[in-house]
DSSP file (Angstrom, degrees, kcal/mol; ACC not computed):
  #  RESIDUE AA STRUCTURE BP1 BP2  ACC     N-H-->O    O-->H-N    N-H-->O    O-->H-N    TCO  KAPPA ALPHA  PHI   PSI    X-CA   Y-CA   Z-CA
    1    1 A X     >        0   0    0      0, 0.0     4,-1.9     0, 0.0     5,-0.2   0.000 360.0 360.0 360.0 -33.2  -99.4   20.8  -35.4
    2    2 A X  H  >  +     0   0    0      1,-0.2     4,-1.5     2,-0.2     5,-0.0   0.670 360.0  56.5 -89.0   0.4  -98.7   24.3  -36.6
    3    3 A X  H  > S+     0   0    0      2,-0.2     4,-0.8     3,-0.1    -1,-0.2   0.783 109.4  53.9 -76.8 -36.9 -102.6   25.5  -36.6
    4    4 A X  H  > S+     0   0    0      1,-0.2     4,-1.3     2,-0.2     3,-0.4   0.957 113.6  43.8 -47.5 -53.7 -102.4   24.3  -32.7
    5    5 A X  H  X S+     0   0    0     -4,-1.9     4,-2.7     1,-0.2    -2,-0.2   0.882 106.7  51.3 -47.4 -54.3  -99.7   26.4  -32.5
    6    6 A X  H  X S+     0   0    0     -4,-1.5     4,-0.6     1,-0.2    -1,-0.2   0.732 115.0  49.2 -64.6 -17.6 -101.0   29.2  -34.3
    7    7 A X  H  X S+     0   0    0     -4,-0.8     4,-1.6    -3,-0.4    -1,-0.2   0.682 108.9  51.0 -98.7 -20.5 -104.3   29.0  -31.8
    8    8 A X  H  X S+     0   0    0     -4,-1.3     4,-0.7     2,-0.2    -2,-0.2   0.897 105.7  48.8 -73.8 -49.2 -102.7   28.9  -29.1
    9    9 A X  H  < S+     0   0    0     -4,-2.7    -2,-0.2     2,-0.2    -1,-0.1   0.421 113.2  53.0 -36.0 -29.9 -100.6   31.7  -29.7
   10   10 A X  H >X S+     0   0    0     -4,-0.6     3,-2.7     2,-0.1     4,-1.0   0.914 111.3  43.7 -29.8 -77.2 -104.0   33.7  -30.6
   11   11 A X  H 3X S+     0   0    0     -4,-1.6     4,-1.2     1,-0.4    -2,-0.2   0.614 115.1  48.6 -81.3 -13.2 -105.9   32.9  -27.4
   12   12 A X  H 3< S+     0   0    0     -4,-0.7     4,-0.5     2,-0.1    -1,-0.4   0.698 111.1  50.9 -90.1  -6.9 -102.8   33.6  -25.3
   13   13 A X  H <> S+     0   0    0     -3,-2.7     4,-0.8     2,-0.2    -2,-0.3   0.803 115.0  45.1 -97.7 -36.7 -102.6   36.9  -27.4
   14   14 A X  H  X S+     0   0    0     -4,-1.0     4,-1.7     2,-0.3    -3,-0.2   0.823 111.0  55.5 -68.2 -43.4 -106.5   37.5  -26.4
   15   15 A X  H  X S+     0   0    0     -4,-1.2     4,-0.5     1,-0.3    -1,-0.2   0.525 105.6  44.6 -87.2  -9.5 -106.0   36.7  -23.1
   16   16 A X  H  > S+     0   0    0     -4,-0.5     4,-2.3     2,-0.2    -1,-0.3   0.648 110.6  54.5 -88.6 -37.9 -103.4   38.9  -22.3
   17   17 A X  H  X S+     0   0    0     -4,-0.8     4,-0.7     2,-0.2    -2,-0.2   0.831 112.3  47.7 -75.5 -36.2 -105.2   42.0  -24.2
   18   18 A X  H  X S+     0   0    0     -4,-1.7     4,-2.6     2,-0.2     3,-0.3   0.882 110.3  57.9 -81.7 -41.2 -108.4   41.1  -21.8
   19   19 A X  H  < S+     0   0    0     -4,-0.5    -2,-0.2     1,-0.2     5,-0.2   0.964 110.1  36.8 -20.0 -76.3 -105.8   41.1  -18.9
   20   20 A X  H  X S+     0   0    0     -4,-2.3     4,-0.6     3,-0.1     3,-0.3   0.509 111.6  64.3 -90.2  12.6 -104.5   44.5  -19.3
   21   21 A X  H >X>S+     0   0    0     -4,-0.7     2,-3.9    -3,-0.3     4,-1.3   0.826 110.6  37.6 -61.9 -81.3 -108.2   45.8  -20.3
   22   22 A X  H 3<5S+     0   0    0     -4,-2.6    -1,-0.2     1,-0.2    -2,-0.1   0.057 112.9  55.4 -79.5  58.1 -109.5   45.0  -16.9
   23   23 A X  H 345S+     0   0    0     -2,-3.9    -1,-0.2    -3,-0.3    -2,-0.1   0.177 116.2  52.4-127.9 -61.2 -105.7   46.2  -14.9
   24   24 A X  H <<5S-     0   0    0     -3,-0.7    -2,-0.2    -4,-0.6    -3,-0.1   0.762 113.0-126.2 -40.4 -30.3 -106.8   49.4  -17.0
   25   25 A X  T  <5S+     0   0    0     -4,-1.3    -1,-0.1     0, 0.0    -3,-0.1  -0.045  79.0 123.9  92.0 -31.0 -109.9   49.7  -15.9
   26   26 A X  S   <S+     0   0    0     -5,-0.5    -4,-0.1    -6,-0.2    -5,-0.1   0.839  82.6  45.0 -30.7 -61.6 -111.1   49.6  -19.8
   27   27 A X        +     0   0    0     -9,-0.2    10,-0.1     2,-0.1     3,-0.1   0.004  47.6 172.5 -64.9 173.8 -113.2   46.5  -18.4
   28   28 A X        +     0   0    0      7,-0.1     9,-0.4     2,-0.1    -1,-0.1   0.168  48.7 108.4-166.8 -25.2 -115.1   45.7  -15.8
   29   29 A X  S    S-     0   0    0      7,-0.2     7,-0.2     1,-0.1     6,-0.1  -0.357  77.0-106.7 -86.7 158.1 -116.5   42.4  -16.7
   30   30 A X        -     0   0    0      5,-2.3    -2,-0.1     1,-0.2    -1,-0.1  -0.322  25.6-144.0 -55.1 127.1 -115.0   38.7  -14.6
   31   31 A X  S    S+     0   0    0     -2,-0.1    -1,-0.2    -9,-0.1    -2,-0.0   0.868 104.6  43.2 -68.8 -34.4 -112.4   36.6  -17.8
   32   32 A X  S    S+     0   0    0      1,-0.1    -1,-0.1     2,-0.0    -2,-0.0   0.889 136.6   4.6-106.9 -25.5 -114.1   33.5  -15.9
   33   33 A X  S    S-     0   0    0      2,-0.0    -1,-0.1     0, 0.0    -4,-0.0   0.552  92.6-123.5-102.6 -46.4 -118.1   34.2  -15.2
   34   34 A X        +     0   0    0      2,-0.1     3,-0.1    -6,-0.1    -2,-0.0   0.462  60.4 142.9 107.1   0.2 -118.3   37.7  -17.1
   35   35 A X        -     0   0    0     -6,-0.1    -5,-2.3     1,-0.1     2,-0.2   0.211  63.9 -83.7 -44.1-165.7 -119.6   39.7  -14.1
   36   36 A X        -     0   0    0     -7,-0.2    11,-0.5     1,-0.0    12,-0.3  -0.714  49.2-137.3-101.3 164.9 -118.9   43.0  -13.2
   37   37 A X        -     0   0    0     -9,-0.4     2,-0.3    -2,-0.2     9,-0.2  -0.359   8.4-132.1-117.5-177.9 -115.6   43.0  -11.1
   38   38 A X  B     -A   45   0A   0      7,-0.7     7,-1.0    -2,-0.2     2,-0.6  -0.910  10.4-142.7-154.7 116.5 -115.0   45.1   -7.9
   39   39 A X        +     0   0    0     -2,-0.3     2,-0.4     5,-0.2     3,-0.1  -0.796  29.1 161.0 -32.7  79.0 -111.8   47.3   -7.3
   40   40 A X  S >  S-     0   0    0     -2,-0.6     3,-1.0     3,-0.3    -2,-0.0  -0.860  71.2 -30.2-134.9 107.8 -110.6   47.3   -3.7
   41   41 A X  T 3  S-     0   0    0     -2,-0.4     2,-2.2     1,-0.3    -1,-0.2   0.929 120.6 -48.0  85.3  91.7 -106.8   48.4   -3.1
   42   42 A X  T 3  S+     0   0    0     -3,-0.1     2,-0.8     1,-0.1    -1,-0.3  -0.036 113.9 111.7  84.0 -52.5 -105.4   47.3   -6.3
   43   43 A X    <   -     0   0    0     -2,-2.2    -3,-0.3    -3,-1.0    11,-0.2  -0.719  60.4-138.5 -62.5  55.2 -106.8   44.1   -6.3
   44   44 A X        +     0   0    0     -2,-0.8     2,-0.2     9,-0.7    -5,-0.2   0.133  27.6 179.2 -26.0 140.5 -109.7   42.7   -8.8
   45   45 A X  B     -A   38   0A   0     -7,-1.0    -7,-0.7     7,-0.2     2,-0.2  -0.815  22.1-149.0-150.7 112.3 -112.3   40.7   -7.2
   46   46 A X        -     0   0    0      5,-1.3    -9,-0.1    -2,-0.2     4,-0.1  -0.530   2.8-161.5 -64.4 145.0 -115.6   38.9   -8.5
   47   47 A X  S    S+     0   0    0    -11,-0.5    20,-0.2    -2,-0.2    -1,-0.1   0.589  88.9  46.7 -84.3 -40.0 -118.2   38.7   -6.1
   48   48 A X  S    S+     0   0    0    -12,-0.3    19,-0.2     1,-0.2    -2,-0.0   0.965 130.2  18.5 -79.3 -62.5 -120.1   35.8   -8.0
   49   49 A X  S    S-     0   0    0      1,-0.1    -1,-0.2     2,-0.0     3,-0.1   0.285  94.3-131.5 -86.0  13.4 -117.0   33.5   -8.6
   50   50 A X        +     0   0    0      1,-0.2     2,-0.2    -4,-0.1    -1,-0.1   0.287  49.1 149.5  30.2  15.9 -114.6   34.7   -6.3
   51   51 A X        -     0   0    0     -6,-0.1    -5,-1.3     2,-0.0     2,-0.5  -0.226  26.2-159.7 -53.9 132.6 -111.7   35.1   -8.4
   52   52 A X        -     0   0    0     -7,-0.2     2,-0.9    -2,-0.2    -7,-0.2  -0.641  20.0-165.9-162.5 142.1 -109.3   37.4   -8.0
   53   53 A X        +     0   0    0     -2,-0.5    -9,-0.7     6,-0.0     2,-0.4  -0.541  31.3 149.0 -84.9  81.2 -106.5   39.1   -9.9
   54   54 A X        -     0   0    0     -2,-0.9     2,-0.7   -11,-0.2   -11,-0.1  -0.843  40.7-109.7-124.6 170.1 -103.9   40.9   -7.6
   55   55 A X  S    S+     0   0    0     -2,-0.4     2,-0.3   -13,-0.1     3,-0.1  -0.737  74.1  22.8-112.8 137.9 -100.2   41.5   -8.3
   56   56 A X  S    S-     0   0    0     -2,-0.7    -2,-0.1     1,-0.1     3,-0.0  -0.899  99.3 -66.0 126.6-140.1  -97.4   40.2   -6.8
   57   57 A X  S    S+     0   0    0     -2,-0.3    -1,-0.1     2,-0.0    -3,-0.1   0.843 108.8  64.4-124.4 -67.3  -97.3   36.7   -4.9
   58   58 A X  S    S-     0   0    0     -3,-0.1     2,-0.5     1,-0.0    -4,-0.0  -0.175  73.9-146.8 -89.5-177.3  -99.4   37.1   -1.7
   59   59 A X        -     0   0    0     -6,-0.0     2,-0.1     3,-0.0     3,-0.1  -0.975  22.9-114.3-147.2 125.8 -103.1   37.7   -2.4
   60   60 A X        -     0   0    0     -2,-0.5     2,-0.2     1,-0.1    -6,-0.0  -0.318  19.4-102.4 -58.1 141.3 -104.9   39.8   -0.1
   61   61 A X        -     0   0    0     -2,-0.1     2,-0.3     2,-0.0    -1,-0.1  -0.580  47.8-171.8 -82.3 131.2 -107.9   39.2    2.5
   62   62 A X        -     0   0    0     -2,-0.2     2,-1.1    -3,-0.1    -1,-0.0  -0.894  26.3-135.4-133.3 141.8 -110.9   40.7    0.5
   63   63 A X        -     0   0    0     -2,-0.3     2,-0.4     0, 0.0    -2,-0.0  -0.889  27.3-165.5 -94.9 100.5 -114.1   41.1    2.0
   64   64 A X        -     0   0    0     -2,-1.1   -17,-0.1   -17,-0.0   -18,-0.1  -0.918  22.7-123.0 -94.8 140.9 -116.7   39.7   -0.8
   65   65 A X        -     0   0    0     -2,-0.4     2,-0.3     1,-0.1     0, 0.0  -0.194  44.9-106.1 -64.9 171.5 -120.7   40.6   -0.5
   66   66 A X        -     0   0    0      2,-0.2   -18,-0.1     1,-0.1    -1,-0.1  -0.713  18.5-139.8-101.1 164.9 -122.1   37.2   -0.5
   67   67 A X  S    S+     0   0    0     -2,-0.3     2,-0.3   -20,-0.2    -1,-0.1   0.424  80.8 100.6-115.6 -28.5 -124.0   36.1   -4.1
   68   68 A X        -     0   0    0      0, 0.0     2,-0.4     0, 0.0    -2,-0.2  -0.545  56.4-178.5 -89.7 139.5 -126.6   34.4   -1.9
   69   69 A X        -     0   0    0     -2,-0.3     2,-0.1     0, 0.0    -2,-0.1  -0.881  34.7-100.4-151.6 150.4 -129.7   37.0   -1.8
   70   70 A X              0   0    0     -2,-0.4     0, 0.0     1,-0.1     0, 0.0  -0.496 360.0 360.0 -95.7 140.5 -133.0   36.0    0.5
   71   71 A X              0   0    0     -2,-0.1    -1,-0.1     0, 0.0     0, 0.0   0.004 360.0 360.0 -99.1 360.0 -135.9   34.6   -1.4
């Protein structure tokens, strides 16, 4: 039980250092696909997976390019 502990406590320790990379800017890449991320007002936004990381409670209306590209 305490190695669970101890891993969990790691990967929440990781995941918070990857956090405040890409709030820094230090990053650029997506935590959930690994793309590159796109800036607008504050806000983080993937394009491919449409996550996005903004702060406070309400989450803003974000314009994303679409992922779908013409064959």
């Amino acid at each position: 039980m305490t190695g669970e502990l101890f891993n969990l406590a790691a990967l929440n320790r990781t995941l918070d250092q990857e956090l405040c990379a890409l709030v820094r800017g230090a990053s650029l890449e997506c935590l959930v696909c690994g793309e590159f991320v796109l800036h607008a007002g504050g806000t983080l936004a993937c394009p491919e997976c449409r996550s996005i990381l903004a702060e406070g409670r309400e989450v803003p209306e974000i314009e994303l390019p679409s992922a779908v590209q013409a064959g």
